[in-house]
VOBADREN-150933 format. One record per residue: x, y, z of N, C-alpha, C in turn. Coordinates in Angstrom, 3 decimals, m for minus. Atoms other than C-alpha are relative to their C-alpha. Layout:
<rs>
R; n.px; n.py; n.pz; ca.px; ca.py; ca.pz; c.px; c.py; c.pz
R; X; Y; Z; X; Y; Z; X; Y; Z
...
</rs>
This chain:
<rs>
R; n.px; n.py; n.pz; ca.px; ca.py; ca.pz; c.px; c.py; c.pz
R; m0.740; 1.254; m0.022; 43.077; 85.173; 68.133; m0.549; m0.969; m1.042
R; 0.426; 1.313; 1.022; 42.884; 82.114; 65.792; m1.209; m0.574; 0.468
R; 1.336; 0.813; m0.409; 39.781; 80.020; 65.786; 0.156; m1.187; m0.658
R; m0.334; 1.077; 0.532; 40.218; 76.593; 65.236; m1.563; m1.213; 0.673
R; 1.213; 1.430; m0.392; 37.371; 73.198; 65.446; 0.956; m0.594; 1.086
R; m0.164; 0.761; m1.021; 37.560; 72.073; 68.892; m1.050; m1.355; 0.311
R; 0.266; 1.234; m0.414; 36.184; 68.382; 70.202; m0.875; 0.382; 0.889
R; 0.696; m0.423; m1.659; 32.981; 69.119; 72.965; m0.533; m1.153; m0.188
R; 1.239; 0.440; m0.336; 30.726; 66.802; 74.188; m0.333; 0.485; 1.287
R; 0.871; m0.793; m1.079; 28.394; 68.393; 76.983; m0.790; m0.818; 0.691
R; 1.169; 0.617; m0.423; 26.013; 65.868; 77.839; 0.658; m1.379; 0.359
R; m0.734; 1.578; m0.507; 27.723; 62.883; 80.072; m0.724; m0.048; 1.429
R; 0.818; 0.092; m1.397; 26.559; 61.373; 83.360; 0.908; m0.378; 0.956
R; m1.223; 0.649; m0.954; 28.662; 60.239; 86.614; m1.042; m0.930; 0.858
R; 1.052; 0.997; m1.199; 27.746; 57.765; 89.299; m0.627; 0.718; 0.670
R; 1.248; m0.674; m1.012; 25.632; 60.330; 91.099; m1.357; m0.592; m1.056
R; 1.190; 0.777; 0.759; 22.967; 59.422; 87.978; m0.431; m1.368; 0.642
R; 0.008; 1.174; m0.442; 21.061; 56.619; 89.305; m0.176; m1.329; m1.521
R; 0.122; 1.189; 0.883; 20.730; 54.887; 85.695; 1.668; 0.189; m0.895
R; m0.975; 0.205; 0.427; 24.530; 55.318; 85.234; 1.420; m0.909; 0.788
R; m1.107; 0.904; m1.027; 27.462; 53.066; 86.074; 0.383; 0.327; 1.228
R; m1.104; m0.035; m1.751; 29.256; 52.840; 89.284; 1.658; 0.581; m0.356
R; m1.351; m0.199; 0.940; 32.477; 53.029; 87.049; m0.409; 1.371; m0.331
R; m0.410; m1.218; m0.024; 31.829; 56.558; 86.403; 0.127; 1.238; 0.405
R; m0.775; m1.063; m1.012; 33.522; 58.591; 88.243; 0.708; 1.144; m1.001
R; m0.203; m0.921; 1.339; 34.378; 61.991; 87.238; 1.444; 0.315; m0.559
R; m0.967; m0.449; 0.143; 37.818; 61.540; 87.240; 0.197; m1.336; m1.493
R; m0.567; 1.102; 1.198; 37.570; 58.111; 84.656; m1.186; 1.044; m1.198
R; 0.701; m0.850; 1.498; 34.858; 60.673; 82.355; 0.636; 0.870; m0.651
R; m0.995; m0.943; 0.909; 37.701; 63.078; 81.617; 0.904; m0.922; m0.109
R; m0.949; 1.394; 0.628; 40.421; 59.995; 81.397; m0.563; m0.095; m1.353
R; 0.359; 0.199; 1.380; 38.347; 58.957; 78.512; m0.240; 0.900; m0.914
R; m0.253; m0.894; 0.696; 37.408; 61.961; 77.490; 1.320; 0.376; m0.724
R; m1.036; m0.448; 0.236; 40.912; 63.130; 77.003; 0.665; m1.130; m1.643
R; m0.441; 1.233; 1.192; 41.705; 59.641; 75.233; m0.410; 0.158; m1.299
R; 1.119; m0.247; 1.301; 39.016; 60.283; 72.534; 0.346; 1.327; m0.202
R; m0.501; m1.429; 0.869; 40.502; 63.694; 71.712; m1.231; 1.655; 0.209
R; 1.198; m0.998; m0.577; 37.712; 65.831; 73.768; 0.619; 0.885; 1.044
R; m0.684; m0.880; m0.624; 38.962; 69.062; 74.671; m1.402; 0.681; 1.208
R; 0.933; m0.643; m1.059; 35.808; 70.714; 76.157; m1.467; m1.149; 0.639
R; 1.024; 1.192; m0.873; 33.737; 68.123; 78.579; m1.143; 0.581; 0.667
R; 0.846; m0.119; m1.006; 30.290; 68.261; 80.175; m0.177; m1.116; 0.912
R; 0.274; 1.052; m1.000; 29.350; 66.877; 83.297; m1.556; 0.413; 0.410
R; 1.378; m0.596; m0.275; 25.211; 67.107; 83.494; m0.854; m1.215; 0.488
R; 0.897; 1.489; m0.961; 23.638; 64.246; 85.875; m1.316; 0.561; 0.566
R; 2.076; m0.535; m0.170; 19.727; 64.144; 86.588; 0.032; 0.754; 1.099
R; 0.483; m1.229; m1.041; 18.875; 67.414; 88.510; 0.787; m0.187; 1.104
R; m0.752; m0.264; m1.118; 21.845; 67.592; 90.417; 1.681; 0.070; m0.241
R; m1.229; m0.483; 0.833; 25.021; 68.897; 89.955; 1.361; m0.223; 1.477
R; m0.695; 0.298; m1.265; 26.672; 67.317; 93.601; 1.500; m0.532; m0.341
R; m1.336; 0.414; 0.289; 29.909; 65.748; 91.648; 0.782; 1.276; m0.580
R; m0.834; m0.693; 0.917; 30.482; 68.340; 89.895; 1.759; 1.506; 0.593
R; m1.447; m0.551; m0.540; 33.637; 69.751; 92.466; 0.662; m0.815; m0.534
R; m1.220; 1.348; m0.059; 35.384; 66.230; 92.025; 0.245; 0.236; m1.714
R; m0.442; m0.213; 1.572; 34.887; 67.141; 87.752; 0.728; 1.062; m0.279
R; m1.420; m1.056; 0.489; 36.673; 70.156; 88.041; 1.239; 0.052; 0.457
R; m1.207; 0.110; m0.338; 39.664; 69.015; 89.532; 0.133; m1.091; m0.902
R; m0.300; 1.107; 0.629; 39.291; 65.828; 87.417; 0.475; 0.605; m1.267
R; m0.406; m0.636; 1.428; 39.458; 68.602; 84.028; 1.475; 0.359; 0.525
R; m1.647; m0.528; m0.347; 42.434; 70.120; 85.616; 0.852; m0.844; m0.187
R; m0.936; 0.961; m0.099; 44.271; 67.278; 85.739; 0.057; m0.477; m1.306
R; 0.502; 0.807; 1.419; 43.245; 65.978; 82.156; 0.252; 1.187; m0.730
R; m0.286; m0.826; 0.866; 44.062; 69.309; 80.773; m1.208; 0.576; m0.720
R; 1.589; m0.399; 0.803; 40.288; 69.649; 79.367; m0.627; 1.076; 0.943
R; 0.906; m1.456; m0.614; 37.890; 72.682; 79.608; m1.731; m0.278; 0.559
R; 1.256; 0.970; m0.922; 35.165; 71.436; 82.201; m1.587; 1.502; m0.261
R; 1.599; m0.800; m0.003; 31.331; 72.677; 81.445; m0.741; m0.610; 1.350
R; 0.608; 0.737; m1.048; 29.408; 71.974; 84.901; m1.113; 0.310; m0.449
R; 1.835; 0.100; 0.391; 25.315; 71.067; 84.384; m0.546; m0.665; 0.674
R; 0.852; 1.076; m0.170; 22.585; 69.532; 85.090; m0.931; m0.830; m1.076
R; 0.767; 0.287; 1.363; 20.226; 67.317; 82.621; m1.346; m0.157; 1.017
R; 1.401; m0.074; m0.893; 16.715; 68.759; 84.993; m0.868; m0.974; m0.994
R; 1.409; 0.808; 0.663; 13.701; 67.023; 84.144; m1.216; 0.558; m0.011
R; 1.144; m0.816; m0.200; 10.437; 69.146; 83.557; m1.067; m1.014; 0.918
R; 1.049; 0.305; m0.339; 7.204; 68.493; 84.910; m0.643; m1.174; m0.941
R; 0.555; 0.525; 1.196; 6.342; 67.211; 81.719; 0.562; m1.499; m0.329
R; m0.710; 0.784; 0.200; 9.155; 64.600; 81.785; 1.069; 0.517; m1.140
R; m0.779; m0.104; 1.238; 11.178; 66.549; 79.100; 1.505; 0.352; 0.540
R; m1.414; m0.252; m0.586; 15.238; 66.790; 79.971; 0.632; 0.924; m0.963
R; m0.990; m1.438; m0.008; 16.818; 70.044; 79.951; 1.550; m0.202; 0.302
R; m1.306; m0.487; m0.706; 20.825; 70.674; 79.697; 0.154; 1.381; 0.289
R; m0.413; m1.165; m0.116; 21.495; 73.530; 81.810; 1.155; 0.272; 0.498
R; m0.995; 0.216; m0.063; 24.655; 74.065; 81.584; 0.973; 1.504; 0.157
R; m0.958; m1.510; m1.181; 27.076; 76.717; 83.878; 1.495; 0.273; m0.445
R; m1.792; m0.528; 0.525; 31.134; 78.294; 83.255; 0.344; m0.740; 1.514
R; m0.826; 0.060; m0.869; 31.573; 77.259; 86.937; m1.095; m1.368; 0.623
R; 0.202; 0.973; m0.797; 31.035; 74.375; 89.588; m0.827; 1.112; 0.959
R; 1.044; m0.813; m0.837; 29.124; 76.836; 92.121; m1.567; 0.309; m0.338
R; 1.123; 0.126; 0.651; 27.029; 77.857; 89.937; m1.192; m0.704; m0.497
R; 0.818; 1.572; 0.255; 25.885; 74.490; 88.996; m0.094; m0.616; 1.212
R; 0.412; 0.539; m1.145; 25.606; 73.740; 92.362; m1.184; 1.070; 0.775
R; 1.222; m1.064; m0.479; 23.270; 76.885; 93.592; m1.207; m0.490; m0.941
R; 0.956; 0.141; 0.832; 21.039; 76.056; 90.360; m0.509; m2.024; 0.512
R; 0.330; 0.833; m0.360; 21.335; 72.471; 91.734; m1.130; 0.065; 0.989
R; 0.703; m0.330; m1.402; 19.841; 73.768; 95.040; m1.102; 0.273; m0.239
R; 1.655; m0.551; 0.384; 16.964; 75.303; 93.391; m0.765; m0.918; m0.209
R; 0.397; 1.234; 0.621; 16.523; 72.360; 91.368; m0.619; m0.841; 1.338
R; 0.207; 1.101; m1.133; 16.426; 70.126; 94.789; m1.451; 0.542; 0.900
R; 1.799; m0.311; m0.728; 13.453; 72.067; 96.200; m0.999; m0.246; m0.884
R; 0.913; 0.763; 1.093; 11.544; 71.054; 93.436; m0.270; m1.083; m0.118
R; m0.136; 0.711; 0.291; 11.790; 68.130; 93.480; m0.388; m1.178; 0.997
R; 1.045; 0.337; m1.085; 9.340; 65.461; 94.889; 0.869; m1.047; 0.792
R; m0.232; 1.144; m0.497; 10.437; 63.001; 97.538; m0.328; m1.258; m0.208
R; 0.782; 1.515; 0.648; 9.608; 59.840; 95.817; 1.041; m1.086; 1.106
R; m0.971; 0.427; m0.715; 10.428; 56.761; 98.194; 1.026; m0.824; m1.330
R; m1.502; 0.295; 1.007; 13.980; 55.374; 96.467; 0.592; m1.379; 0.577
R; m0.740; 1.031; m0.590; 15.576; 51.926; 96.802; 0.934; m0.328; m1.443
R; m1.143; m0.357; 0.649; 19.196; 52.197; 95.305; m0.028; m1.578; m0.684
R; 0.482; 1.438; 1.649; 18.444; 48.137; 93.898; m0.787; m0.140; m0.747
R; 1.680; m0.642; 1.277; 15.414; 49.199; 92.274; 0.143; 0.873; m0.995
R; m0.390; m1.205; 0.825; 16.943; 52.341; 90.994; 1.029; 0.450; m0.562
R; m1.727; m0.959; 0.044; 20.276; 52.881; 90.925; 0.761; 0.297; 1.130
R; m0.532; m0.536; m1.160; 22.860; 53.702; 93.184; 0.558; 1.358; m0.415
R; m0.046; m1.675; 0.420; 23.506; 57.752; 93.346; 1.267; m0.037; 1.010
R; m1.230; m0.015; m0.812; 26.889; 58.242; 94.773; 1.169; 1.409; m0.663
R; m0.991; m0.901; 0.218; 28.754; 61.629; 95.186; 1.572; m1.129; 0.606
R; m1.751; 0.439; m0.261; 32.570; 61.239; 95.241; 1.085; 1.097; 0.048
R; m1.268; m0.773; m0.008; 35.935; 63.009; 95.196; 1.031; m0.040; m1.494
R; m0.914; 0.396; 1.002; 38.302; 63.679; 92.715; 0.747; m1.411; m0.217
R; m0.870; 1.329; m0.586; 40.570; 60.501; 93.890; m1.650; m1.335; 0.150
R; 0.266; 0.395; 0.175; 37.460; 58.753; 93.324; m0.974; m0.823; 1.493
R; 0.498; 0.129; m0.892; 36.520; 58.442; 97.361; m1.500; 0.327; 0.371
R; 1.460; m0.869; m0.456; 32.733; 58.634; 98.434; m0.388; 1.077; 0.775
R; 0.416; m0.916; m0.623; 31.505; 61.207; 100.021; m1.543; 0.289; 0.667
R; 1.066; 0.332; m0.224; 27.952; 60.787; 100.006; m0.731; m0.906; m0.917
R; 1.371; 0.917; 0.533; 24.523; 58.674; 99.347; m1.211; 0.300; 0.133
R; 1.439; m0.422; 0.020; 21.619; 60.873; 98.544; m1.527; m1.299; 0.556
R; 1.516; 0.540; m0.039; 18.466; 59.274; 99.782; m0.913; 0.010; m0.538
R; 1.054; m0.935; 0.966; 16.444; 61.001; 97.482; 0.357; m1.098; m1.545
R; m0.051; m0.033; 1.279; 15.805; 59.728; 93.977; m0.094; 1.209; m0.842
R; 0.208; m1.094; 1.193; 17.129; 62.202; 91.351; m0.520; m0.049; m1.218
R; 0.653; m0.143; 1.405; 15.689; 60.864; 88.276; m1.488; 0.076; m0.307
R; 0.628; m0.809; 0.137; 12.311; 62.082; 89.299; m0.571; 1.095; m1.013
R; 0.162; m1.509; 1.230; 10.253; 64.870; 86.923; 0.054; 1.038; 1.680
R; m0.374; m0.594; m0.977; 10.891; 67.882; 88.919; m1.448; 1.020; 0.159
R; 1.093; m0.888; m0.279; 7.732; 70.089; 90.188; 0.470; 1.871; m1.068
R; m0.491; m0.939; 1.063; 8.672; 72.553; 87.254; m0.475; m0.287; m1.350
R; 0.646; 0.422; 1.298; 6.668; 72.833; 83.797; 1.034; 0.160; m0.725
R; m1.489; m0.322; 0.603; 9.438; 73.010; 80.775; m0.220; 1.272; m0.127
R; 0.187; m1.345; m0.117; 8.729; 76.649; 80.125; 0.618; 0.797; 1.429
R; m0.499; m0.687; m1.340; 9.167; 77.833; 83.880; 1.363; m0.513; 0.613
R; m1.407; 0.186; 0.403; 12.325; 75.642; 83.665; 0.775; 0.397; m0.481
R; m0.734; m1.050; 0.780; 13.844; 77.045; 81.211; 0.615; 1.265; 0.090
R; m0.107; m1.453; m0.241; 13.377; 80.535; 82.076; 0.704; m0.200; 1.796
R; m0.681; m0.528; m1.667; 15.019; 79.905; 85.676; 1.500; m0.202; m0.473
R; m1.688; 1.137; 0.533; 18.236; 77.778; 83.769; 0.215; 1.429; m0.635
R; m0.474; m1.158; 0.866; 18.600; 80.888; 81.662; 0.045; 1.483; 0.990
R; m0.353; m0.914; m0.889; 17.940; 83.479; 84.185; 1.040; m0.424; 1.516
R; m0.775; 0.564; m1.101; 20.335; 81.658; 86.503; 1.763; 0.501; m0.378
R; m0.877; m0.255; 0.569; 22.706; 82.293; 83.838; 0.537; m1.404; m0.728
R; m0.445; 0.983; 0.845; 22.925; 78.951; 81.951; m0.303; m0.170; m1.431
R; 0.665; 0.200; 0.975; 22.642; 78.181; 78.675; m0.841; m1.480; m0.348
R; 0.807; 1.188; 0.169; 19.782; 76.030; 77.841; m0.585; m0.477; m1.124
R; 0.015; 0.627; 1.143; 19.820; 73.157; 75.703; m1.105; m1.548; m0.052
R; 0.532; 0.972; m0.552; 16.855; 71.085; 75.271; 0.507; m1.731; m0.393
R; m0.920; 1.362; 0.316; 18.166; 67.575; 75.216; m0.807; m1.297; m1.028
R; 0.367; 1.147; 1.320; 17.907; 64.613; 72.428; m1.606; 0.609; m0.158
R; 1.416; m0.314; 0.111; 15.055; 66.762; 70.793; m0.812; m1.256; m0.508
R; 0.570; 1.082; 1.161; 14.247; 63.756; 68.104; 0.055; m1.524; 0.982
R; 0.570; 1.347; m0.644; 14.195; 60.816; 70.806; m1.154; m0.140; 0.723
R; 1.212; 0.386; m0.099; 11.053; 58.805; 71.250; m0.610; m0.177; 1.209
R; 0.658; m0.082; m1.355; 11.102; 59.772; 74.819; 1.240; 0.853; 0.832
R; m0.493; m0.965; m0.922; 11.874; 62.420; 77.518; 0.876; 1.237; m0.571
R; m0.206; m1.397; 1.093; 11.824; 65.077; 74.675; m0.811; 0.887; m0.504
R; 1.364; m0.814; 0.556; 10.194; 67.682; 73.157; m1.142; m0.345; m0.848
R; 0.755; 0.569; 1.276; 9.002; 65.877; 70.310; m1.179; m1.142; 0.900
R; 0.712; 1.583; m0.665; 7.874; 62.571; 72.646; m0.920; 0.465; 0.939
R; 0.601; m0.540; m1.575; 6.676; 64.801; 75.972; m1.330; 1.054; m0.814
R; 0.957; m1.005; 0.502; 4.879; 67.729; 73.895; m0.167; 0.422; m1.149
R; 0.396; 0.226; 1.215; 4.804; 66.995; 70.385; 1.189; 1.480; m1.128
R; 0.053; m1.275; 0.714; 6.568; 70.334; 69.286; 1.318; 0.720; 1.028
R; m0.866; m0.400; m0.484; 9.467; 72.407; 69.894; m0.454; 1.262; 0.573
R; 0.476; m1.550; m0.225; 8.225; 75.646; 72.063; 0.659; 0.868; m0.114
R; m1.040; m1.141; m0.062; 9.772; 78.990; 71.934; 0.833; 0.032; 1.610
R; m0.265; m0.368; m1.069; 12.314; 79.720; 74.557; 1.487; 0.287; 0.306
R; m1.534; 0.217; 0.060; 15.614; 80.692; 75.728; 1.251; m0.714; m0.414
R; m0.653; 0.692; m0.047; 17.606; 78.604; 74.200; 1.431; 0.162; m0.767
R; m1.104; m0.524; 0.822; 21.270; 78.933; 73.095; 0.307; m1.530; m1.294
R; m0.016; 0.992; 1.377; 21.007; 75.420; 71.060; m0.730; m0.800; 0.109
R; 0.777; 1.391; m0.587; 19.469; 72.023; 71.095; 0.529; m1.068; m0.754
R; m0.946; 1.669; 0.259; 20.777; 68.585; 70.810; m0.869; m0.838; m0.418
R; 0.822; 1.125; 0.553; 19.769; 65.887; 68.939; 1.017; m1.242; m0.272
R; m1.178; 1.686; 0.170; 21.261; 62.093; 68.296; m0.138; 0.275; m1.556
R; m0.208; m0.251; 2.026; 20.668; 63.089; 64.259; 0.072; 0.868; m0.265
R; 0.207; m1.419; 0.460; 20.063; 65.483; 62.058; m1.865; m0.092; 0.004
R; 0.917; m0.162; m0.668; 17.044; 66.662; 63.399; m1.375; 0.554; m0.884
R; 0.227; m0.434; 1.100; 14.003; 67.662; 61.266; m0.605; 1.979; 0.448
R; m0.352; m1.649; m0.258; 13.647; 71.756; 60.887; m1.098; 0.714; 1.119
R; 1.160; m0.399; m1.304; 10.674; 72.289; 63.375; 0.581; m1.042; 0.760
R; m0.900; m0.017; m1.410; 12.934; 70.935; 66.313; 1.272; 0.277; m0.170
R; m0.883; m0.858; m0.283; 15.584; 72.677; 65.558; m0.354; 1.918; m0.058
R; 0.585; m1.471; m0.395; 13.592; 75.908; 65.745; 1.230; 1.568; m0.120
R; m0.808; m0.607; 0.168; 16.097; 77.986; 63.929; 1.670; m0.017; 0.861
R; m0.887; 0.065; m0.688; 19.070; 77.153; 66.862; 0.677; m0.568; m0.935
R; m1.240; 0.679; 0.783; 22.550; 75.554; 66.197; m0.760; m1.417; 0.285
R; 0.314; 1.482; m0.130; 22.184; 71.633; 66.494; 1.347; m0.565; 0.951
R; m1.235; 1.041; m0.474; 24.521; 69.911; 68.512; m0.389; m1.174; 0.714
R; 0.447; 1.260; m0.495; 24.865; 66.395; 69.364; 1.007; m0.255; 1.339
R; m0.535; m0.412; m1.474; 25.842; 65.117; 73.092; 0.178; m2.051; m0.180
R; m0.338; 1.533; m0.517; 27.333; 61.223; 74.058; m1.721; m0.601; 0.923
R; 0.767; 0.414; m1.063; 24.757; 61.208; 76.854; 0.128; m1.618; 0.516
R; m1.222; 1.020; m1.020; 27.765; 58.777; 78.666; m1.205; m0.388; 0.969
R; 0.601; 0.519; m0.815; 25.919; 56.456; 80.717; 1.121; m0.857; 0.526
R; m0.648; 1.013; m0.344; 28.779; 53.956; 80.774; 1.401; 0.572; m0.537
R; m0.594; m0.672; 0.479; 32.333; 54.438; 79.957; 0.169; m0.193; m1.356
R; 0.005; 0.001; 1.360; 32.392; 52.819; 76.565; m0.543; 1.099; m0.909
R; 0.631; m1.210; 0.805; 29.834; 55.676; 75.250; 0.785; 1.314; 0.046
R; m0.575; m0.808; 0.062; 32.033; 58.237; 76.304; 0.728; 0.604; m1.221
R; m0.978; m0.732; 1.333; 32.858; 60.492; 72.984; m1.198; m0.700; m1.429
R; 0.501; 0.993; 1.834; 30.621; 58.451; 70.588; m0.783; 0.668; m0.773
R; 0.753; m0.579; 0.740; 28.613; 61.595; 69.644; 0.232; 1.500; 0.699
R; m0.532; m0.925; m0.734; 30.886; 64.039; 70.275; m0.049; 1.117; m1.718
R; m0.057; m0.975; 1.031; 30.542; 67.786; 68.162; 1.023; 0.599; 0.197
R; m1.454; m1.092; 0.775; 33.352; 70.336; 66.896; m0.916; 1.471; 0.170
R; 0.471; m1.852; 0.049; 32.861; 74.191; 67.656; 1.027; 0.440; m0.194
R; m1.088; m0.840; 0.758; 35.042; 76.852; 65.939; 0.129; 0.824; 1.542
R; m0.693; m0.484; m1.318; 36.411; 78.456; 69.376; 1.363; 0.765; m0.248
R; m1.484; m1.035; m0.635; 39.437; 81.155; 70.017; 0.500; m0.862; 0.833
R; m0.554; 0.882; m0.702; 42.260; 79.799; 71.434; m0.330; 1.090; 1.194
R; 0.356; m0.820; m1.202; 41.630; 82.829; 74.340; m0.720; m0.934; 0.869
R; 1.320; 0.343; m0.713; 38.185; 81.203; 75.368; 0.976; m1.546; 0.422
R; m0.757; 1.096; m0.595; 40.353; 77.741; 75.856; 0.658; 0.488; 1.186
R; m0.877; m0.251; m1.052; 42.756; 79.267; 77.898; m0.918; 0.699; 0.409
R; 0.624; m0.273; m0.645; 40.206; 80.896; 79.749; m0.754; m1.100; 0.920
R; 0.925; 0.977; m0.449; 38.131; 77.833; 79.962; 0.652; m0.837; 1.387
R; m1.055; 0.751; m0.937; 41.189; 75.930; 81.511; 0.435; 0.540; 0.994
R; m0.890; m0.926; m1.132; 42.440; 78.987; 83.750; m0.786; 0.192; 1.255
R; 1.778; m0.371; m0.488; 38.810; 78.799; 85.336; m0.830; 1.382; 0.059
R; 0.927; m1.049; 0.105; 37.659; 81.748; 84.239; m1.391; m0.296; m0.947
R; 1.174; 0.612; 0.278; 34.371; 79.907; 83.379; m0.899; 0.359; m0.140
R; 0.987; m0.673; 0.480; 31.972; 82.363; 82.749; 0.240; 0.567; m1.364
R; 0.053; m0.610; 1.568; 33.698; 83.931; 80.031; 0.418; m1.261; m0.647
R; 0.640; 0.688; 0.847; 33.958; 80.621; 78.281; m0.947; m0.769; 0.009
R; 1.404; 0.495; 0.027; 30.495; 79.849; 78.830; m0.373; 1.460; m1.103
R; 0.868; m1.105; 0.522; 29.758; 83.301; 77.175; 0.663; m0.209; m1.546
R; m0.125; 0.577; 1.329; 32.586; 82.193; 73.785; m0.806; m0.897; m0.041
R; 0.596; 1.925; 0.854; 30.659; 78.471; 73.433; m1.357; 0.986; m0.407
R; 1.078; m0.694; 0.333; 27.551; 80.789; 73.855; m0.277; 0.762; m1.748
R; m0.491; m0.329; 1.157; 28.817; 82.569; 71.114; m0.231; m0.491; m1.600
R; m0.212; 0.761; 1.164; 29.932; 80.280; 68.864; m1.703; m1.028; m0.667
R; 1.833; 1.113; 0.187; 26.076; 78.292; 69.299; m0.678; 0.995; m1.018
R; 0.915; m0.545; 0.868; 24.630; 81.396; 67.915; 0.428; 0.376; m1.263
R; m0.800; m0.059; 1.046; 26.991; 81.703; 65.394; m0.347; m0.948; m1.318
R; 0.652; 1.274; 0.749; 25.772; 78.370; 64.193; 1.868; m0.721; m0.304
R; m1.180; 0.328; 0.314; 29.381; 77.426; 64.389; 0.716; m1.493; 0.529
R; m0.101; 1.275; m0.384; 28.997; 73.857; 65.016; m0.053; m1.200; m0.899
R; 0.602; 1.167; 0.808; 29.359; 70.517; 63.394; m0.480; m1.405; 1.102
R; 0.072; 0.806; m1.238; 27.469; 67.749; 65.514; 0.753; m1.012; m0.590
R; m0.878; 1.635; 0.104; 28.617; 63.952; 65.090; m0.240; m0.290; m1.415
R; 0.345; 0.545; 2.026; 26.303; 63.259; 61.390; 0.791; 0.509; m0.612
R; m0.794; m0.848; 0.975; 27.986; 66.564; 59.974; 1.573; m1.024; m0.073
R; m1.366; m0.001; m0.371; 31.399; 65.641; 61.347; 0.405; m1.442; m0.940
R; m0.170; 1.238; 0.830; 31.048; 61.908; 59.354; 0.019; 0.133; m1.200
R; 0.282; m0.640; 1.845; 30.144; 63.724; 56.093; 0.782; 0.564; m0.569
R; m0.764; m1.134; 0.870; 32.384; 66.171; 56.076; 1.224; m0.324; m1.001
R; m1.045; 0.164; 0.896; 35.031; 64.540; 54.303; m0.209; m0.003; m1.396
R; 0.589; 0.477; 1.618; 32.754; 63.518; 51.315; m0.355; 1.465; m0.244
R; 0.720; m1.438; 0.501; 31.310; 67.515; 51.343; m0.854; 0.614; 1.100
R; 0.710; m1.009; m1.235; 28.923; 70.140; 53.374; m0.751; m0.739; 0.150
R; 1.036; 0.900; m0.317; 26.519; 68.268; 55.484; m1.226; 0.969; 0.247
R; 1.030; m0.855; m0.256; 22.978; 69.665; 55.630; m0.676; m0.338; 1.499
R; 0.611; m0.291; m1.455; 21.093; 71.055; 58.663; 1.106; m0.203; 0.918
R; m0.551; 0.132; m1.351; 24.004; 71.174; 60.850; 0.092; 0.948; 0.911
R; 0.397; m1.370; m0.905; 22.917; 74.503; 62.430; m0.402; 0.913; m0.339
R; 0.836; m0.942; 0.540; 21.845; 77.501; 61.892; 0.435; 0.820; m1.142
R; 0.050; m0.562; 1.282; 21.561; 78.551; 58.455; 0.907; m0.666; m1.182
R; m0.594; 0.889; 0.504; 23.785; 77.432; 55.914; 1.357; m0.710; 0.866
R; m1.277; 0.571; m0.807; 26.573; 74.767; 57.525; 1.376; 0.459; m0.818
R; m1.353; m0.270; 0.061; 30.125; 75.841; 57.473; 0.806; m0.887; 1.302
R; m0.751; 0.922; m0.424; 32.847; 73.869; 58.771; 0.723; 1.447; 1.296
R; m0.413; m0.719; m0.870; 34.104; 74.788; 62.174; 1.693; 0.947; m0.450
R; m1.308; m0.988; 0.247; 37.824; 77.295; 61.458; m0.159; 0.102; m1.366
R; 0.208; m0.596; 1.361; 36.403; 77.964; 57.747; m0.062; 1.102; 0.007
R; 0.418; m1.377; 0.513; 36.899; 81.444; 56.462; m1.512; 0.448; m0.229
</rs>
C-alpha cells in the first residue's frame, strides 16, 4: 500500500496527571487533536494508564488512531514512554506499574487533582495515591519490563534539564528502545543511534499539537490502527521508528527551506520520499 507522512504526537497527559489541567479530558485531547491535523494520538499520564478506556472511545469518535501509555517514572526520576496498540494492555502494564509504586501521603491541593473519567467526560474515580511519584524501579529494570510487556520504549525529553537521561544520569544507556524523544534536535550521544521524535507533552489544552512529528505510515497500518487492531499498528509505527522514518517538529519547520539534520537515524529523508 501507499505510504504517506502522517501527523503523531504520543506524549499528552489527561486529568488523571496530577500536574495537568482539569480541562483535560480525553475526549477534549482528541477534539484538539483532530483540530490540529493529528491523525495518530498518545495518551501517556504519570504511571498510570486508568483513562485510557474513556481515550479509546474518545479516538473513535474523532476518527484518530489512539496509542495507549504510560510516561513511568524510574527510580532515578527519569520518565519513560511506554507505549501499547491497545487500552488493556496499558492497563495490565499500569497494574504492574501500581505495585511499584510508593504510597507517598497525597493532598490533591498540594498536588494536583488525579481524576479518572468517561468518555462523556463523567468521573468515575479519585485515586488516593499520588501518581507522580518515582516508581520503586531503576531505568534499566524499567525498561526491560515496558519492552518485555510488549511496549515500545521511548525515553522521554532526552535533552531536558530535568527528569531525563541527560539531567537524572548524565548519559544515554543502552536499552530497548524503539526511539527517543526530544523537544530539539538532540545532540548524537542521546540519540544513541535511534529515530528522534518529538512529543507535545499536553499538559493543558493550548499545548496540544505544538510539537507534533510526521511518520511515513501505510495506509493498511491506519486502517488497522482505527479498526482496533492495535497491536499490528503498534508493530507498523514500530517499524517505521526503526526505519528512521520520522520528521520531529525542528525537521518538520526546515523542511521547506531543505533536509534538516539529525532527524533520525542516519541520513534524514522526508516522510513518503522515494
Amino acid at each position: 500500500m501507499a505510504h504517506r507522512g502522517v501527523l503523531a504526537d504520543l506524549h499528552n497527559h489527561s486529568c488523571l496527571s496530577p500536574c495537568a489541567s482539569l480541562e483535560m479530558s480525553p475526549s477534549l485531547l482528541a477534539r484538539r487533536a483532530r483540530e490540529r491535523g493529528i491523525e495518530v494520538l498518545g495518551l501517556t499520564d504519570h504511571n498510570s494508564a486508568l483513562n485510557c478506556p474513556a481515550f479509546a472511545e474518545a479516538c473513535r469518535r474523532e476518527g484518530l488512531v489512539p496509542v495507549f501509555g504510560v510516561e513511568a517514572c524510574s527510580l532515578e526520576e527519569v520518565h519513560v514512554l511506554c507505549l501499547f496498540g491497545t487500552a488493556a494492555a496499558a492497563l495490565s502494564f499500569g497494574d504492574r506499574l501500581l505495585r511499584s509504586l510508593p504510597r507517598l501521603p497525597y493532598d490533591p491541593e498540594k498536588l494536583g487533582d488525579e481524576v479518572v473519567v468517561d468518555a462523556d467526560e463523567g468521573v468515575l474515580e479519585l485515586p488516593d495515591y499520588y501518581l507522580g511519584a518515582a516508581l520503586e524501579l531503576g531505568f534499566d529494570e524499567l525498561c526491560l519490563a515496558a519492552s518485555a510487556a510488549g511496549a515500545l520504549v521511548v525515553p522521554a525529553h532526552v535533552d531536558r534539564p530535568m527528569f531525563s537521561v541527560s539531567s537524572q544520569l548524565g548519559f544515554l544507556p543502552p536499552g530497548p528502545y524503539a526511539a527517543v524523544e526530544a523537544m530539539r534536535d538532540p545532540e548524537p550521544s542521546l540519540r544513541g543511534g535511534f529515530a528522534v521524535v518529538s512529543g507535545s507533552d499536553a499538559h493543558v489544552p493550548e499545548h496540544v499539537g505544538r510539537r507534533a512529528f510526521e511518520v511515513d505510515l501505510d495506509a493498511g497500518a491506519l486502517v488497522a490502527g482505527r479498526s482496533g487492531a492495535g497491536e499490528d499498528f503498534l508493530a507498523a509505527l514500530g517499524a517505521a521508528f526503526a526505519s528512521g522514518a520520522v520528521l520531529p517538529s525542528w525537521a518538520r519547520a526546515g523542511a521547506v527551506a531543505g533536509p534538516a539534520a539529525g532527524s533520525g537515524r542516519g541520513t534524514p529523508r522526508t516522510p513518503g520520499a522515494a
